[in-house]
C-alpha positions in Angstrom: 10.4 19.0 -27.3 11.4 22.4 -29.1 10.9 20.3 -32.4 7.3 20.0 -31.8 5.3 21.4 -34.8 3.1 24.8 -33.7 0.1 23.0 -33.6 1.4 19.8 -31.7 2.4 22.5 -29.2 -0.8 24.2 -28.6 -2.3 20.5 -28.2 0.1 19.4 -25.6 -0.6 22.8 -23.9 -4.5 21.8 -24.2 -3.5 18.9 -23.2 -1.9 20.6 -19.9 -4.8 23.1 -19.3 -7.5 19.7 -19.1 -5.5 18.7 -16.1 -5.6 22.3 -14.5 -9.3 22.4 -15.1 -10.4 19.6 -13.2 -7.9 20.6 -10.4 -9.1 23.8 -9.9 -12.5 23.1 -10.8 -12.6 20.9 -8.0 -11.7 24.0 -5.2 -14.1 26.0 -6.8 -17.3 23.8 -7.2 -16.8 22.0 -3.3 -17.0 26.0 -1.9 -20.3 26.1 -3.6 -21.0 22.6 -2.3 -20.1 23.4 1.6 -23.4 24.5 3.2 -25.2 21.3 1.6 -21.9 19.5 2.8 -22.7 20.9 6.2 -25.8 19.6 6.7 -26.3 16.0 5.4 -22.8 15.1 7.1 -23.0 17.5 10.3 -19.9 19.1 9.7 -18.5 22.2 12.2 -16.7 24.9 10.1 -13.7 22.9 11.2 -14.8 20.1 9.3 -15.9 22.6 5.9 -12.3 24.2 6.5 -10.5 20.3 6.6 -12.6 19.6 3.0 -10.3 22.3 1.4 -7.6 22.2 3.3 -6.5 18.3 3.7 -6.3 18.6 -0.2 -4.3 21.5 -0.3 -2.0 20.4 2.3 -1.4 17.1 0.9 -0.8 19.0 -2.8 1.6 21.7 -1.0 3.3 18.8 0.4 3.8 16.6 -2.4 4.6 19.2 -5.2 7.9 19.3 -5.0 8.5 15.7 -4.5 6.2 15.4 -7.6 7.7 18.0 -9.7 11.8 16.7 -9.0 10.8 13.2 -9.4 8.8 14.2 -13.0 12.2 15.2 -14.0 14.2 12.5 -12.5 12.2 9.5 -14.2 9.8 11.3 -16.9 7.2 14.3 -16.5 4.3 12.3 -19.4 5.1 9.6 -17.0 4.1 11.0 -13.9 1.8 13.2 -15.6 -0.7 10.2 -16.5 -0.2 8.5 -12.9 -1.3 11.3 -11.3 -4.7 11.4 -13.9 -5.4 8.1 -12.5 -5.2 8.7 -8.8 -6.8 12.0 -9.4 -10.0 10.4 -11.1 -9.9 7.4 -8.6 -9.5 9.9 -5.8 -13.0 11.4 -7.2 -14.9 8.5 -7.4 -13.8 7.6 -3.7 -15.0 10.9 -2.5 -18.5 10.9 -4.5 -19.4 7.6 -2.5 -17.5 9.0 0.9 -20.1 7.8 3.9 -19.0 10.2 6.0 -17.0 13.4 6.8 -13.6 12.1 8.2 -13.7 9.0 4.8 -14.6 12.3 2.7 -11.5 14.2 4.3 -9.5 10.7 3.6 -10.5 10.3 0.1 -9.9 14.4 -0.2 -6.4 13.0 0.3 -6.4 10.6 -2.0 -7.2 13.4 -4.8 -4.7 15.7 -3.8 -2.2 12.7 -4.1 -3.0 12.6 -7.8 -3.2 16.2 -7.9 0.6 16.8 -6.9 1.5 15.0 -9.9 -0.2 17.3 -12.7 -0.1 21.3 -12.2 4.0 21.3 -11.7 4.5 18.7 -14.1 2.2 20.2 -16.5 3.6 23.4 -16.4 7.4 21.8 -16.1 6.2 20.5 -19.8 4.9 23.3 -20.9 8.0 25.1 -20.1 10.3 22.7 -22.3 7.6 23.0 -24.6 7.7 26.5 -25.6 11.3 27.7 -25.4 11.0 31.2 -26.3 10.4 33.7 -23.8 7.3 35.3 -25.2 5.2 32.1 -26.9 5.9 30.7 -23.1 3.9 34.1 -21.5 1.4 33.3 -23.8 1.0 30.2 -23.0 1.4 31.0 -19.3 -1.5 33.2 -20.0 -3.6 30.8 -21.3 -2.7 28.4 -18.4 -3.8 31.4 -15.8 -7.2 31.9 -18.2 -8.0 27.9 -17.7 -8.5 29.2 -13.9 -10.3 31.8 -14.5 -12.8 29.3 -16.7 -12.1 27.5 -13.3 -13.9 30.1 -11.4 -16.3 31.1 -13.6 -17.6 27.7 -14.4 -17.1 26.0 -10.6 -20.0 28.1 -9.0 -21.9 27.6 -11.3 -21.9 24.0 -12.2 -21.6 23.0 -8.5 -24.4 25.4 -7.8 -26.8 23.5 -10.4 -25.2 20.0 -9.8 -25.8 20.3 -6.0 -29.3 21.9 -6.8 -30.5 19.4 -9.1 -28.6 16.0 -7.8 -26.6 16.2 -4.6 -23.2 17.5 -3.3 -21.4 14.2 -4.1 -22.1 15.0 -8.0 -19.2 17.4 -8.0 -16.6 15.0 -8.1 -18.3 12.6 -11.4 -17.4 16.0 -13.8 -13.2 14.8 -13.0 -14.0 11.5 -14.6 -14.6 12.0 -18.1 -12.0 14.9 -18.4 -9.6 12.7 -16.4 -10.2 10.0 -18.9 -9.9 11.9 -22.1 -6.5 13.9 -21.0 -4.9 10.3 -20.1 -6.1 9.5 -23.3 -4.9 12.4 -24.9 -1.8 12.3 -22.9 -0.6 8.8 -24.0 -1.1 9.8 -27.8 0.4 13.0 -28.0 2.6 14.7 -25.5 6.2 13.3 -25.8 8.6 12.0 -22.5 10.3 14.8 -21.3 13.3 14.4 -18.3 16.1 16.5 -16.9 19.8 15.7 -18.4 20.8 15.1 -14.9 18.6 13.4 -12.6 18.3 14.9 -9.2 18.6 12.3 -6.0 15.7 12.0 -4.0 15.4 13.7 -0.4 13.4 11.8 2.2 14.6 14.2 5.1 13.5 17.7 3.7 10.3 15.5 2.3 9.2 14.7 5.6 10.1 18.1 7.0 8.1 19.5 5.0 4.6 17.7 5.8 5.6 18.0 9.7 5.5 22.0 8.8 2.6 22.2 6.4 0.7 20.0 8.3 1.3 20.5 11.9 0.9 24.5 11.3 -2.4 23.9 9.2 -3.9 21.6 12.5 -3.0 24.4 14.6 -4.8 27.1 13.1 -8.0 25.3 12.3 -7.9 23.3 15.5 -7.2 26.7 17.5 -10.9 27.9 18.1 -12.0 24.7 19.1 -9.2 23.1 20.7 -7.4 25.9 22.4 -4.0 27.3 22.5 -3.1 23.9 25.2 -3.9 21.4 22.2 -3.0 23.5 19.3 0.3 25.3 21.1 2.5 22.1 20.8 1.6 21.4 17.1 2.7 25.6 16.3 6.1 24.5 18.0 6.6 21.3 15.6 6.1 23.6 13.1 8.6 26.0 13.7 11.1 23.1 14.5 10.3 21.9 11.2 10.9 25.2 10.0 14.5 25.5 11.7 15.4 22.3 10.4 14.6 22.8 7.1 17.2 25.6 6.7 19.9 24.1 8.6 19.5 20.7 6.5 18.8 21.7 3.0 21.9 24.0 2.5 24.0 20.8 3.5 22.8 18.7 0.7 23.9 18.5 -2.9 20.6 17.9 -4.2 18.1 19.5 -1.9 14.6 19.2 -2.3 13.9 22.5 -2.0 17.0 24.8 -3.4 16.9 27.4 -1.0 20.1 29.3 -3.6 16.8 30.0 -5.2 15.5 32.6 -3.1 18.8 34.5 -3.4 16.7 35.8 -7.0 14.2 38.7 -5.5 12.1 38.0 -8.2 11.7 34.3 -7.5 11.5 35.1 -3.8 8.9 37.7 -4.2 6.6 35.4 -6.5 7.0 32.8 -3.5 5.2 35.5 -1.1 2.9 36.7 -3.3 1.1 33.2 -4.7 0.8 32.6 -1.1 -0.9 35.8 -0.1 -3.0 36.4 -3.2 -4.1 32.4 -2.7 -4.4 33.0 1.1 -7.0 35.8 -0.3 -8.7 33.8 -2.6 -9.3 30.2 -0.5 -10.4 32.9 2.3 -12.5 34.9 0.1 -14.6 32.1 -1.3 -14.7 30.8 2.1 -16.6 33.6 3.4 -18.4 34.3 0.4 -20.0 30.8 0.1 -21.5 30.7 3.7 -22.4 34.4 3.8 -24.2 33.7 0.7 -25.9 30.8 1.4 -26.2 30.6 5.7 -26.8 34.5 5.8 -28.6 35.6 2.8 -30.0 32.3 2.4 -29.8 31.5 -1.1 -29.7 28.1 -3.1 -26.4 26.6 -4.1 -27.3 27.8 -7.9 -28.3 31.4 -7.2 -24.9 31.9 -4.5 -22.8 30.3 -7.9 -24.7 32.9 -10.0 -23.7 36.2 -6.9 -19.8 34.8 -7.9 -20.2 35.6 -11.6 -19.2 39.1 -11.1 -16.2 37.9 -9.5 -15.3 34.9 -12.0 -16.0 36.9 -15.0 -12.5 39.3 -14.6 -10.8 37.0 -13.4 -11.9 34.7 -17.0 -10.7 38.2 -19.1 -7.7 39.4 -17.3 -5.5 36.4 -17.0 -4.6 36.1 -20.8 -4.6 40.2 -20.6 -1.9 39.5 -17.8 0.2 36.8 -19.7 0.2 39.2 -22.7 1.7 41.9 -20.3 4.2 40.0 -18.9 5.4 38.6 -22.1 5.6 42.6 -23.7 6.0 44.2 -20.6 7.4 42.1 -18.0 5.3 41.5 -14.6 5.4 44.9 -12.7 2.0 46.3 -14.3 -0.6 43.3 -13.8 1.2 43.0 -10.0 0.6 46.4 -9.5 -2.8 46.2 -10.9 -3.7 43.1 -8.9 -2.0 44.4 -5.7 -4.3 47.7 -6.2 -7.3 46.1 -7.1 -7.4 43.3 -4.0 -6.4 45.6 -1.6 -9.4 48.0 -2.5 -12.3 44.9 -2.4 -10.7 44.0 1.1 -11.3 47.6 2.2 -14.4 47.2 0.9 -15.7 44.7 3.0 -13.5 45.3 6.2 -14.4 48.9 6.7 -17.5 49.3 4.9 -19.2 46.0 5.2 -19.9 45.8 1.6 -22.0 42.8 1.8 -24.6 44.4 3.2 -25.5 45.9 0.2 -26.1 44.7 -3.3 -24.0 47.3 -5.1 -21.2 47.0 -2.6 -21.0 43.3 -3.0 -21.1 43.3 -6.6 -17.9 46.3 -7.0 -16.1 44.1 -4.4 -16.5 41.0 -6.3 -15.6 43.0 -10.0 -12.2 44.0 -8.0 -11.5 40.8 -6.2 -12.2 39.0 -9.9 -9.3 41.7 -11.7 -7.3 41.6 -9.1 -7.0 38.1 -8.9 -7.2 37.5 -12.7 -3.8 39.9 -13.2 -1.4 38.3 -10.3 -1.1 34.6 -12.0 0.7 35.1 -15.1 3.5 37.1 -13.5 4.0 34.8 -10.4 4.6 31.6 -12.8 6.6 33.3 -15.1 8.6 35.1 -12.6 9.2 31.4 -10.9 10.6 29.4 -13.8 12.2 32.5 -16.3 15.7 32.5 -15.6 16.2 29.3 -13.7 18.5 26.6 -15.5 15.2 24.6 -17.7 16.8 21.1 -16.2 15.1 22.4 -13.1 12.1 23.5 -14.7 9.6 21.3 -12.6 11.4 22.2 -8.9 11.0 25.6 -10.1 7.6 25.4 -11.2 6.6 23.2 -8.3 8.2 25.7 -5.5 5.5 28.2 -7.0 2.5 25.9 -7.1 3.6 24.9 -3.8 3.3 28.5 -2.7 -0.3 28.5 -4.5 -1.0 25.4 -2.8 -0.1 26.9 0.7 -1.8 30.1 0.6 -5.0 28.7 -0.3 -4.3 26.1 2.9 -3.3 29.2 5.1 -6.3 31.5 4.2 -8.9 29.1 4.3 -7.2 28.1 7.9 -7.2 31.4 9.6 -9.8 33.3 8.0 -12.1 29.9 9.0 -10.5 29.9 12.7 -11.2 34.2 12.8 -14.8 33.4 11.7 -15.3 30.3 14.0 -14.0 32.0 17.1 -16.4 35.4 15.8 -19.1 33.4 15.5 -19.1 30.7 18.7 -22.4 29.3 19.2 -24.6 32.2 18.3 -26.7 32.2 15.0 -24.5 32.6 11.6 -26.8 35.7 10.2 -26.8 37.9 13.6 -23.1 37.4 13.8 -21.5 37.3 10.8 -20.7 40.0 9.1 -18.9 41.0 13.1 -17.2 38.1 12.7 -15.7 38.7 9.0 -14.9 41.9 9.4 -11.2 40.7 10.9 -11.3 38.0 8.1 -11.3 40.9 5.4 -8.9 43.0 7.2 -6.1 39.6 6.3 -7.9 39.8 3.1 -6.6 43.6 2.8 -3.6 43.0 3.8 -2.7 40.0 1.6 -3.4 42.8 -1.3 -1.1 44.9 0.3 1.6 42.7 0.2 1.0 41.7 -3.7 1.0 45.4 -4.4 4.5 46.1 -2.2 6.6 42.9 -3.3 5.4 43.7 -7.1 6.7 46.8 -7.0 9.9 46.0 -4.8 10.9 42.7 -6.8 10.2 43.9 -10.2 12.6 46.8 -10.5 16.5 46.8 -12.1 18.0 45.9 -9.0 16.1 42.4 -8.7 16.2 41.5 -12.3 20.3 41.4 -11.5 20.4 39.7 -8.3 17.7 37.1 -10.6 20.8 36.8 -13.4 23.1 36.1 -11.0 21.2 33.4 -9.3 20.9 32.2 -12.7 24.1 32.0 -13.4 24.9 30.6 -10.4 22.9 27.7 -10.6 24.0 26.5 -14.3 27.2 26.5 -13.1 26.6 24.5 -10.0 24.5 22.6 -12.4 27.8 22.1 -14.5 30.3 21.1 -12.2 27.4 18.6 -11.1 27.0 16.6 -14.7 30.8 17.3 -15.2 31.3 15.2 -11.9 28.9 12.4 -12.7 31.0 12.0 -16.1 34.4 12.2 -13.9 35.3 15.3 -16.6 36.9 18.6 -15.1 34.3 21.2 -15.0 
């Protein structure tokens, strides 16, 4: 791929950044779409919390599947299947009947969705070899989200207005469509040299742990710790199992010799608490809006401007940085600036008041706009580029699980607040813990960017490097029966 000419390589990233879109559009225009969702299917905040979150779990648990099995048999390959199911998934949602066939075909989506973010970005990465045209392009990738956000309220907010909630999903279809197109014509095969065996066991591991910790949380305030307890404890034997299996195999499918680089490791906790912020944040942001204050769909898409807008401007800022600068400044920014809209909220209840809201949007919408860049860059610089997609799908996984995890407890802290009583006499009560998690996921992007971003973790990240091309070495060496 590094023969590409300049321009073929901005298309193919275009290319990469259509598939983004429509996956993150998606997230952003259903929030927007939640209260309407609410009342024509009758849905608890259990149900709004399982139309986010059975996507995002199915995606967290498929990425890494999708992303070693891109390399194994061809990421353009993979790439266009997973436009297909995606799109399909879409159209089967728009015509879903009911909530539990709208969580099903939610699925469906999230299916097709494993199989583009990692693999786009595992293409993008053998697509721009050198170091600082890749931050670039990694900036340009985080910017696509922040179009994500800035166009998602909004175009839910009218579509929902003006047609119906089900109109969300047709926008996937025509951009599905013309990147498969695209896709076919112009982005070349790409595969590892050494193809990576696949891993059933740790697969299946890891949906028992995403999955049966997801059901627990949501299912808490509703069920009760005597239904939910037993689900938390397959979790955590999935957990256990996990790290006593994968070290055993030669070809895990999660590497766990990868978290012996602090950088790496501390990109894996942040993408899940800066996501865990966002998927809560929009959460409570879309029913306070709507339930509370009582606005339309468009006018509550119009209130998230002010935090779309940054987050639009700062990601490419952010991928600049990295690439001049390295990642400590935009995670210290973004650490700083989501800790401060959390405080905001949690201790002075700043959606009360207009001017309150507004600042703690601006804040959320920098803060969030600076952490992408570094965490992908972080994830796949200095790991061996033959496992470019497990990389790169370990920190979309991450992403993935964050946004599962905060839109599961922040729901389950607002559903117990709330109970039966009336969503505007009880809210903002009921939040305040939900912004305290909020502040705290800040806190932790602010602490791990300045603890994994220093001189000591850049060495323990080249030995881990080193490390792994030479396990990757004696691997091809003994595939070809040639002494390593």
């Amino acid at each position: 791929m590094h023969d590409l000419s300049p321009r073929r390589r901005l298309l193919v990233l275009a290319i990469c950044c259509m598939s983004l879109l429509i996956v993150s559009l998606d997230n952003t225009v259903l929030n927007v779409a939640l209260p309407a969702l609410q009342r024509d299917l009758h849905a608890k905040t259990s149900g709004l919390q399982w139309t986010i979150d059975a996507y995002t779990l199915v995606l967290a648990s498929l990425l890494m599947l999708a992303g070693s099995t891109a390399d194994r048999i061809g990421r353009r390959k993979v790439f266009m299947a997973g436009l297909v199911v995606f799109s399909v998934g879409s159209l089967l949602c728009s015509m879903a009947p009911d909530l539990k066939l709208l969580i099903v075909f939610r699925m469906v989506q999230a299916v097709g969705g494993s199989m583009l973010n990692p693999v786009a970005m595992s293409i993008i990465t053998n697509t721009f070899t050198d170091s600082r045209e890749r931050a670039r392009a990694i900036g340009v990738w985080g910017a696509v989200v922040g179009i994500s956000m800035a166009a998602g309220p909004l175009v839910g907010g009218l579509l929902v207005q003006s047609v119906s909630w089900r109109s969300i999903f047709w926008i996937n279809l025509p951009v599905g469509l013309a990147a498969l197109l695209l896709t076919l014509r112009f982005v070349p095969e790409s595969r590892a040299p050494k193809a990576r065996r696949p891993d059933p066991v740790g697969q299946v591991l890891v949906i028992a742990l995403f999955g049966s910790l997801t059901y627990a949380i949501i299912q808490a305030p509703d069920a009760g710790a005597a239904t939910s307890g037993p689900f938390g404890a397959v979790a955590l034997a999935a957990l256990l199992a996990l790290l006593w299996y994968e070290p055993r195999r030669a070809e895990p499918l999660i590497d766990l010799h990868f978290f012996r680089s602090a950088p790496f490791s501390g990109a894996t906790v942040i993408a899940i608490s800066a996501f865990a912020a966002l998927g809560g944040f929009l959460f409570m942001s879309t029913l306070y809006l709507q339930n509370v204050r009582g606005l339309d769909a468009l006018h509550a898409g119009l209130w998230m401007l002010p935090m779309a807008a940054p987050t639009f401007v700062c990601a490419p800022l952010s991928g600049r940085l990295v690439g001049s600068r390295g990642p400590r400044l935009p995670l210290l920014v973004a650490g700083t600036a989501m800790t401060v809209s959390g405080v905001l909220f949690a201790a002075f209840e700043a959606e009360t008041s207009n001017s309150t809201l507004l600042i703690g949007y601006v804040l959320f919408g920098i803060g969030f706009g600076f952490v992408n860049a570094p965490i992908t860059n972080t994830a796949v610089s200095g790991m061996p580029r033959a496992q470019a997609g497990v990389a790169a799908a370990v920190a979309s996984t991450s992403r993935q699980l964050g946004q599962t995890l905060g839109v599961a407890v922040v729901g389950a802290v607002l559903a117990s607040g709330i109970g039966s009583s009336p969503y505007k006499d009880t809210f903002v009560s009921a939040a305040r813990p939900g912004w305290w998690i909020l502040t705290a996921c800040g806190l932790t992007v602010l602490v791990l960017g300045l603890l994994t971003s220093g001189r000591w973790a850049r060495g323990t990240a080249e030995r881990t490097a080193r490390k792994l091309e030479a396990a990757e070495v004696r691997q091809v060496a003994g595939a070809s029966g040639r002494p390593a």
